[in-house]
C-alpha positions in Angstrom: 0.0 0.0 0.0 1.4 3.4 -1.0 1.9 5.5 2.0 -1.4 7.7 2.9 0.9 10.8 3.7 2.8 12.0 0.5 3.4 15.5 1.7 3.1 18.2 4.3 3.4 22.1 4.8 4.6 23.6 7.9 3.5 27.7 7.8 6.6 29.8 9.6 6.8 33.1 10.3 10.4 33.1 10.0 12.1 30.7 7.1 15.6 31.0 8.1 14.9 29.9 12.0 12.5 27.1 10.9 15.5 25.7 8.7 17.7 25.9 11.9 15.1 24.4 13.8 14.2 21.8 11.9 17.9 21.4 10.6 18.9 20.5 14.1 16.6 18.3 15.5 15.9 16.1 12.4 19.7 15.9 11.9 20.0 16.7 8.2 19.8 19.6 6.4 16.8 21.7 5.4 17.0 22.7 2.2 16.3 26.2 0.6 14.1 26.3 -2.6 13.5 29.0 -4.6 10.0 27.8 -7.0 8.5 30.3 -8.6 8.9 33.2 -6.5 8.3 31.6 -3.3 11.5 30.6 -0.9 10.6 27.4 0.9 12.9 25.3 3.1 12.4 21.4 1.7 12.3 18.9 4.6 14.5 16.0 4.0 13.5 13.3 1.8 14.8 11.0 -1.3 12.4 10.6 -4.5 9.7 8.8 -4.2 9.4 9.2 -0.3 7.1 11.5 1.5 8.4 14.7 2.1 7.4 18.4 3.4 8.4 21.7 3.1 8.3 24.9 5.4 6.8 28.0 4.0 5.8 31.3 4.4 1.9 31.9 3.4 -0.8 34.4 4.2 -3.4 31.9 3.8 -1.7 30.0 6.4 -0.8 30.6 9.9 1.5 28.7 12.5 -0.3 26.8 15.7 -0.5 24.4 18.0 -4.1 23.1 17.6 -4.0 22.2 14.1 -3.2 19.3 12.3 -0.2 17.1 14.3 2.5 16.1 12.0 4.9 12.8 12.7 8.6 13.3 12.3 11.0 10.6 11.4 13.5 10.7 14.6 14.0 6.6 14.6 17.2 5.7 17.1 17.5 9.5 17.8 14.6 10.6 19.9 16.0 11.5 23.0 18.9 13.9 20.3 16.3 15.2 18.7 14.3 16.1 21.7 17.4 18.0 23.4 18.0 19.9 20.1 14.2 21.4 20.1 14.6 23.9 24.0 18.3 24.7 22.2 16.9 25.8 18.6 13.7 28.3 20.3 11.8 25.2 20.6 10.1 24.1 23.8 8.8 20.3 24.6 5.2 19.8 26.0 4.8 15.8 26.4 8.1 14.3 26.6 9.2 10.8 25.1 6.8 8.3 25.6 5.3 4.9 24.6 2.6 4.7 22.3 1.6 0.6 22.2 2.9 -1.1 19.7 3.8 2.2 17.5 7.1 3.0 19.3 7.8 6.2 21.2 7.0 9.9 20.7 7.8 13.4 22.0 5.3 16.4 21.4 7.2 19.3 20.7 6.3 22.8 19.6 8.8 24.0 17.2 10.1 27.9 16.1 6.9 28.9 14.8 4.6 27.8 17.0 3.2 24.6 15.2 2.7 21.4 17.0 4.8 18.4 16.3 5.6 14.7 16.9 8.9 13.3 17.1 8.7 9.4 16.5 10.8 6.6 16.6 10.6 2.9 16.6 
């Protein structure tokens, strides 16, 4: 089955800290792309995978009560959970089980949106 997520957008109100944020606790780096007048910071991903970008858009406003979003941070979680307080970040629910589905950490990154962390 083809995966049911093939791509997200994460609003920020300010590009160049989301890249650091994100750059840090996913542990690869975001990616600036300039399409079509637009400046967008492309999560990381290899073709054919599901990937994301961050963007600046009127019609579209960073939060923490919208849609939650799960991160790849498999055999990294606790790194990626001490990079968010150190990149303007803050943690609301830290690592925990969830069943069968592995571990997770809410997060709320540079802009305000709310996040998972996950891992195996």
């Amino acid at each position: 089955m083809a995966n049911q997520v093939v791509w997200c957008d994460i609003p920020v109100r300010d590009l160049e800290r989301a890249i650091s944020f994100y750059s840090a606790v996913l542990g690869h780096d975001v990616k600036r792309h300039d399409l079509s007048g637009v400046t967008l910071g492309i999560l990381p991903h290899n073709d054919g995978e599901v990937g994301g970008c961050l963007l600046i858009c009127a019609e579209e406003k960073p939060g923490k009560d919208g849609v939650m979003i799960y991160l790849n941070a498999n055999g990294r979680l606790d790194e990626a959970v001490a990079a968010v307080p150190v990149n303007v970040g803050s943690v609301i629910k830290p690592k925990h089980p969830i069943g069968p589905f592995g571990f997770r950490a809410i997060v709320i990154d540079s802009e305000g949106n709310r996040v998972a962390l996950h891992s195996d």
